[in-house]
N, C-alpha and C positions, 0 to 999 in steps of 0.2 A: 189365780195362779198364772205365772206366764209360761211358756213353753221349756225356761229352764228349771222354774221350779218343778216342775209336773215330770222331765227326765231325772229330775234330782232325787225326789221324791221314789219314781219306782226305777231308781237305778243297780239296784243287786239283779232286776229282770233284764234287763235293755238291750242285755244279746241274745237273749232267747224269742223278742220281738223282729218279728221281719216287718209289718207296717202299721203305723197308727193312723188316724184320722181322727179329725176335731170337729165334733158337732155340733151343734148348738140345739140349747131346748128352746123352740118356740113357748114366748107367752111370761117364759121364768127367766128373771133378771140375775144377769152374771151367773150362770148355771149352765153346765156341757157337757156332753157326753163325749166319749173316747172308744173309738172302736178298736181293738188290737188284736191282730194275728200273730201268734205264737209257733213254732217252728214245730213244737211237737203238744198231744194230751197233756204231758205229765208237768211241761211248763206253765202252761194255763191252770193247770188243777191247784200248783204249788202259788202260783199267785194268785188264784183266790182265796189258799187257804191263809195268805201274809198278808194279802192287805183288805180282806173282804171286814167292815165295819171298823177298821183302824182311821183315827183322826188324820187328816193330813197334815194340821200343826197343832204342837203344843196353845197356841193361843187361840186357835180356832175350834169351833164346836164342830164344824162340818164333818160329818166321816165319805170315806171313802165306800161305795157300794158296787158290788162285782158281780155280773150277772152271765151268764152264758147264753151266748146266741144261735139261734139254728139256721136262720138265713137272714140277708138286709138285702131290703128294697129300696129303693129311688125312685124319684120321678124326674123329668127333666133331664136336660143334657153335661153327665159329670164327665170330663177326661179324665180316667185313669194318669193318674202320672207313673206307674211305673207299668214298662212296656212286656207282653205276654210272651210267652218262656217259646212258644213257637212263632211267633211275628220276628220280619227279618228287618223291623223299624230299630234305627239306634236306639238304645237307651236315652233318654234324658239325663241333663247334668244337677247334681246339686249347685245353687246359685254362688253358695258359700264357698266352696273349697273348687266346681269346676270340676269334680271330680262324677263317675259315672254314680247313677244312682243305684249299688246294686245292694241286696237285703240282706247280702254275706257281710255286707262292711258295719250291720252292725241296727238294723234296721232303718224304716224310712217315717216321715213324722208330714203330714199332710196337714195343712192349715184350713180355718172355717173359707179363706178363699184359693185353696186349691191350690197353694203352691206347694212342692213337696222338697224337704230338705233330711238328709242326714242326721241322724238323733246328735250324732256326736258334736254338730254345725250350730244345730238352732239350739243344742243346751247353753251355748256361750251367748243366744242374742238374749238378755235383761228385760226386754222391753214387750210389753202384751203384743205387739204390733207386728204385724208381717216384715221382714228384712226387705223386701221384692217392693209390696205394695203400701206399705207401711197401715193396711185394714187392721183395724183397734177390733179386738173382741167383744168391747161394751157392746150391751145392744141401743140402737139408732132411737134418738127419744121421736116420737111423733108430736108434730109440729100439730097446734090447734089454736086457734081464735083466740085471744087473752080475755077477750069479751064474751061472746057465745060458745066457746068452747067447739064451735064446730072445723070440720079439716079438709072441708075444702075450698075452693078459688082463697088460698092465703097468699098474703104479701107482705111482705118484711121491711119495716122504715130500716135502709142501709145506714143512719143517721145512730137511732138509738136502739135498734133489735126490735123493736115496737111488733107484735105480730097480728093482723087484723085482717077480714074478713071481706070479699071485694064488693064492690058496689052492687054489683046483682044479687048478694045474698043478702048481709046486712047494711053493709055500706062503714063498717067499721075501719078499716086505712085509712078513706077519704076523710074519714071523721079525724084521725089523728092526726094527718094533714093540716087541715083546721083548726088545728087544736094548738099544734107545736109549730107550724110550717115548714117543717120534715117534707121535704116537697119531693124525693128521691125515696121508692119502695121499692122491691126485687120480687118479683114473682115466683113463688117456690119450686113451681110445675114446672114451666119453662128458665128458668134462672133469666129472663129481663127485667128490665130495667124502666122503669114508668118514670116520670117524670108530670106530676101533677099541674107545677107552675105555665110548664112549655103545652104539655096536654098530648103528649108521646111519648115515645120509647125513645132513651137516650144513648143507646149503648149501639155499636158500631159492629161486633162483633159476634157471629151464635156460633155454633160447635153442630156441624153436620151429623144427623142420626146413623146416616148412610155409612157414612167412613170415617167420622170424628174430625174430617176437615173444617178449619175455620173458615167460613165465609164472611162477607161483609152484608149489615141490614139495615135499612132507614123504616123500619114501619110506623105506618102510621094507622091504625084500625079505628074506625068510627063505634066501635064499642068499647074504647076506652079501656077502662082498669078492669076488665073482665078479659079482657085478653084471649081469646078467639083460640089464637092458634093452631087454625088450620086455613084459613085465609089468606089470598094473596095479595090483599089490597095493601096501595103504599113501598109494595117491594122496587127495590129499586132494578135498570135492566137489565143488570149481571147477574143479579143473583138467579134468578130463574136458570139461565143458563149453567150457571156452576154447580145449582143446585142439580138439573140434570145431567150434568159433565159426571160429579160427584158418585151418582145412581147409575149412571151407565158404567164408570170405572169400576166401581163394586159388582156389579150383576158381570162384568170381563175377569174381575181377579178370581170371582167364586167360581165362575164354569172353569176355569183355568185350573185352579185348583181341584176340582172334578174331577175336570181331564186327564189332569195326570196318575191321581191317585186311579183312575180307572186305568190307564195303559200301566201304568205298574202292577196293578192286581191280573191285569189281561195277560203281560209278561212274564208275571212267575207263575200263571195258570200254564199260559204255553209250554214253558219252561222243563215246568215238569212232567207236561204230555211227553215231551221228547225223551226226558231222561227213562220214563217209563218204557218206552218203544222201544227206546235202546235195549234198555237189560232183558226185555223179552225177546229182544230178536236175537240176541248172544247168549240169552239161555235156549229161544229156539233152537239156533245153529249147534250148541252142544248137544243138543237131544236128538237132535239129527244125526248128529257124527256118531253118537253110541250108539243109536239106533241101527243104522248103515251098518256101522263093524259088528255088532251082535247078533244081525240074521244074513249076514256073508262070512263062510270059514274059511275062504281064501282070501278074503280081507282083513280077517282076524292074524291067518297065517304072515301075511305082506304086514300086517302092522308090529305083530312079535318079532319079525327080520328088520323091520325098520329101527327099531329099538335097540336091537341086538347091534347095528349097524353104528346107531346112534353113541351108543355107549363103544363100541370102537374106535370113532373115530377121536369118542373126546378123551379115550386112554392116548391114541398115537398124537393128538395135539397137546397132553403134556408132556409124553417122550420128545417131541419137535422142541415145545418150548424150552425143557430142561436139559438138552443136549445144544440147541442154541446161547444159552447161560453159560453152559461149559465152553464152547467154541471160544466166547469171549474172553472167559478168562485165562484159557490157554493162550489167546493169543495175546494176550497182557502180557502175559509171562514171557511167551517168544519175546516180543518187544525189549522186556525187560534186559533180559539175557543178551540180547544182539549189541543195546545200549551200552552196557556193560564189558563185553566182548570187545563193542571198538572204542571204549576208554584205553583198555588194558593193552590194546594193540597202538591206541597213538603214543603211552605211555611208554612200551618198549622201542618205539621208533624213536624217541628222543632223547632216552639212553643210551642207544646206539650211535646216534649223532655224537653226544658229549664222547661217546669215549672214541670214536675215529678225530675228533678233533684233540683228545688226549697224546692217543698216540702218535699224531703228526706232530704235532711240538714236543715229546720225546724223540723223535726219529731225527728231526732238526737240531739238538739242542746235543746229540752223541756225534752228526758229522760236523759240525761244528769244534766236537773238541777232539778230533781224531785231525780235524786238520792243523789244529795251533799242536798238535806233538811234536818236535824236532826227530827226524830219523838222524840213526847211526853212522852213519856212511857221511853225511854232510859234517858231524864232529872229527872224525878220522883225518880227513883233511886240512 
């Protein structure tokens, strides 16, 4: 099954699962076990009772067997991938979605090599294989002799797959050698490269154990196809140096690494001395102050006039503030009013203008025809 068949499979559970984990049975081929934590008893109990001896498919014989566990042990060094509910380390991310890994969203699905994704992430990947590492769940065939059947000093015609046995056991590669003149064979232990015709190692490049750096290698070992591998004969005179360039960088990144992981456990130790100190000395100092005012009754008395005082001043500071509010808005008002007032007064000022200029051009417009009258006295005449 791949990892989406197997969420597919117990997917009426899959929110009731906060983590799984894939294990593998030693010894038994294509055969794993699954560890899973359950949010509560009564979820665990209901899937055992749904899929305990239920077939996994119709076309398979296999069934499913559900057992309850009371503790698991380990040996060796696992990382937890999901981070402890009191550690102030970030969570880790699922690779898939980038999102945090937390076991609200629906539980978490740990692969046989320890990467851990969202059930809901790796029920979409198809394929047996890790998404990160692409580690196949088959288990690894063991390599042996095609001839003697034995599994160790083995070496591989890179030619035709050919798998035989080095010259200090049986002598079976060299013999195929001979046989085919496959003259190029790989060393299983060390992954080099022999070269029978030339009578060396032909390959330029090894992979440091220290740090995975590639270095460069010309060996040449006077034991031949048995390949030593801890000898330094033949090295050319860089590599020594890189090789410990390599060891010395590694043995700097790890205490580094150390180091810090120690001044941060030393910082939140500190940390929290002080926040401790604090809240004792500021419960001290309360215990103090009650203490103080409950065997002094003139201190008791000072403290009930202080109070009493206290609460005076903060009734007369909202009388201040709520008569300063009124201030304001009367004196909007004044504003208002005064605004208005000298509207009304330029408006009668120019009223009064119009109508003195009325009345002068009436006053003009009557001596003017008092003078064109003829008097009586100048007709008599």
């Amino acid at each position: 099954m791949t990892y989406a068949d197997f969420c597919q499979f117990c997917g009426s559970f899959i929110h009731h699962m906060l983590e799984m984990r894939i294990v593998r049975n030693d010894g038994m081929e294509d055969n794993y076990s699954v560890l899973i934590r359950f949010d509560d008893q009564s979820s665990a109990d209901n899937f055992y009772k749904h899929f305990n001896g239920r077939c996994f498919s119709s076309l398979e014989v296999e069934i499913c067997r559900v057992l309850f566990t009371v503790d698991v042990q380990f040996t060796g060094s696992i990382e937890h991938a999901q981070a402890s509910a009191v550690s102030n380390m970030e969570q880790p991310s699922c690779p898939v979605c980038l999102e945090r890994l937390d076991q609200d969203m629906g539980g978490i699905l740990t692969t046989i090599c320890n990467h851990s994704f969202h059930c809901s992430c790796i029920s979409k990947w198809t394929d047996s294989s890790c998404p990160v590492c692409r580690f196949c769940q088959q288990q690894p065939e063991k390599s042996s002799c095609f001839v003697c059947q034995t599994s160790e000093n083995l070496w591989m015609c890179v030619i035709c797959g050919y798998i035989g046995c080095g010259r200090y056991r049986e002598g079976h590669a060299i013999r195929h050698w001979k046989e085919t003149e496959h003259c190029y064979s790989l060393e299983l232990e060390t992954r080099r490269v022999w070269d029978y015709a030339g009578d060396n190692y032909v390959h330029r490049l090894i992979q440091s154990k220290t740090d995975g750096k590639l270095v460069a290698l010309n060996h040449r070992c006077a034991r031949a196809n048995d390949g030593c591998g801890t000898c330094e004969c033949g090295l050319e005179p860089g590599f020594g140096d890189a090789l410990l360039n390599s060891k010395v960088e590694a043995i700097v990144n790890e205490y580094n690494e150390l180091l810090t992981t120690q001044l941060e456990n030393q910082k939140m130790y500190f940390e929290s001395l002080l926040e401790n100190i604090e809240q004792e000395t500021e419960q001290g100092i309360s215990k103090a102050v009650e203490q103080a005012i409950s065997q002094n009754p003139k201190l008791l008395k000072l403290q009930a006039k202080l109070d009493k005082l206290v609460e005076e001043k903060k009734f007369l500071d909202d009388i201040n503030d709520n008569l300063l509010k009124n201030l304001e808005i009367w004196e909007g008002k004044i504003a208002e009013i005064e605004e208005r007032d000298k509207k009304a007064l330029n408006l009668k000022d120019k009223r009064i203008k119009d109508l003195q200029e009325e009345l002068s051009s009436l006053i003009t417009c009557l001596e003017i025809g008092n003078a064109a009258e003829p008097s009586p006295t100048s007709n008599h005449v």
